[in-house]
C-alpha positions as CSV (number, residue, x, y, z in Angstrom):
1,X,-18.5,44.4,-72.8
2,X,-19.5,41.0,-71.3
3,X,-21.9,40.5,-68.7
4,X,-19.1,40.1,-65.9
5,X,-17.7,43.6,-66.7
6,X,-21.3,45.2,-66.9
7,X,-22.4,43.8,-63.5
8,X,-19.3,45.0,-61.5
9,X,-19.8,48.4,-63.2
10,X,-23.0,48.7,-62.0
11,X,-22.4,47.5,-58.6
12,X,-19.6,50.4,-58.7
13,X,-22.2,52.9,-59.8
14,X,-24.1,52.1,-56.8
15,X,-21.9,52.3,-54.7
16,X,-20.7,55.6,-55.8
17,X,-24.4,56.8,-56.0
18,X,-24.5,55.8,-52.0
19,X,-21.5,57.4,-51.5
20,X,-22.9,60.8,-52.8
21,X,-26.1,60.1,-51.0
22,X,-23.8,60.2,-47.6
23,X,-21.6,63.2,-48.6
24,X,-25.0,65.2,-49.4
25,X,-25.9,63.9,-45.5
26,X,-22.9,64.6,-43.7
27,X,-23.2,68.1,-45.5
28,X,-26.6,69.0,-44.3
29,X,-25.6,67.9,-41.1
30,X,-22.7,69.8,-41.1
31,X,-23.9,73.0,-40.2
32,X,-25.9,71.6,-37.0
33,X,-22.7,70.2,-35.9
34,X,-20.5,73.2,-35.9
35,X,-23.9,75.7,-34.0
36,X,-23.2,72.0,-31.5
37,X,-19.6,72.3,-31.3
38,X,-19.9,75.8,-30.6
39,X,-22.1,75.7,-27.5
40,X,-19.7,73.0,-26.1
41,X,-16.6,75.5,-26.2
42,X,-19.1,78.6,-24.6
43,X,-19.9,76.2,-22.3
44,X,-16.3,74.6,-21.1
45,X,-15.1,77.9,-21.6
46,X,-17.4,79.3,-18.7
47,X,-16.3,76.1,-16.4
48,X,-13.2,77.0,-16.9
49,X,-13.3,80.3,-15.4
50,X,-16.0,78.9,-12.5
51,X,-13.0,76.9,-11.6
52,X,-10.5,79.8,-11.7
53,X,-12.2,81.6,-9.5
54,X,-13.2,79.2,-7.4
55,X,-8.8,77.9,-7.0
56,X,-8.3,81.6,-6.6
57,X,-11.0,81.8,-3.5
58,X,-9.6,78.8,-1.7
59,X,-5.9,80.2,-2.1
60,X,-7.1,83.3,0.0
61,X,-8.8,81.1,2.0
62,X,-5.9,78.9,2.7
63,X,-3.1,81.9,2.1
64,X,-4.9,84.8,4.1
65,X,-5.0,83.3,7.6
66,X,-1.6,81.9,7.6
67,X,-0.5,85.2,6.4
68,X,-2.1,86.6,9.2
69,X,-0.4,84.4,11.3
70,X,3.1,85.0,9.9
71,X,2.0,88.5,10.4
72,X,1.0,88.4,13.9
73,X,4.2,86.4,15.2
74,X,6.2,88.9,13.4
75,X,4.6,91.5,15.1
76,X,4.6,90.5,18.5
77,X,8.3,89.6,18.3
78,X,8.1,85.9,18.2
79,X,9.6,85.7,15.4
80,X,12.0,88.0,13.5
81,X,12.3,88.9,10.2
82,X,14.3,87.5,7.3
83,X,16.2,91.1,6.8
């Protein structure tokens, strides 16, 4: 081998020793990631129902009185029925 062909293979062994040097990172890591990721879904999965609830409380906020309303007029003859 001349000395052109021996220098690029070591410049390829280091970088294929760096390489496994970050895989051997990025799999310690890994772990601590996923416990990460799963506190984020816990977490948007308990906004998500806050918000449900909270969209369900202003529709019976909103619906109830105006049902009341329809209600009343329909009751007191002020406005008939669809039947």
């Amino acid at each position: 081998m001349d000395e052109t062909t021996r220098n690029e293979l070591e410049k390829l062994h280091g970088r294929i020793n760096d390489m496994k040097e970050r895989v051997v990172t990025l799999e310690a890591q890994q772990p601590h990631i996923n416990a990460a990721l799963l506190r984020i879904e816990g977490s948007v999965e308990k906004i998500a129902g806050k918000i449900g609830k909270a969209i369900w409380a202003i529709a019976l906020i909103v619906l109830g009185p105006l049902a009341a309303i329809l209600i009343k007029a329909i009751a007191s003859g002020a406005l008939k029925p669809f039947v």
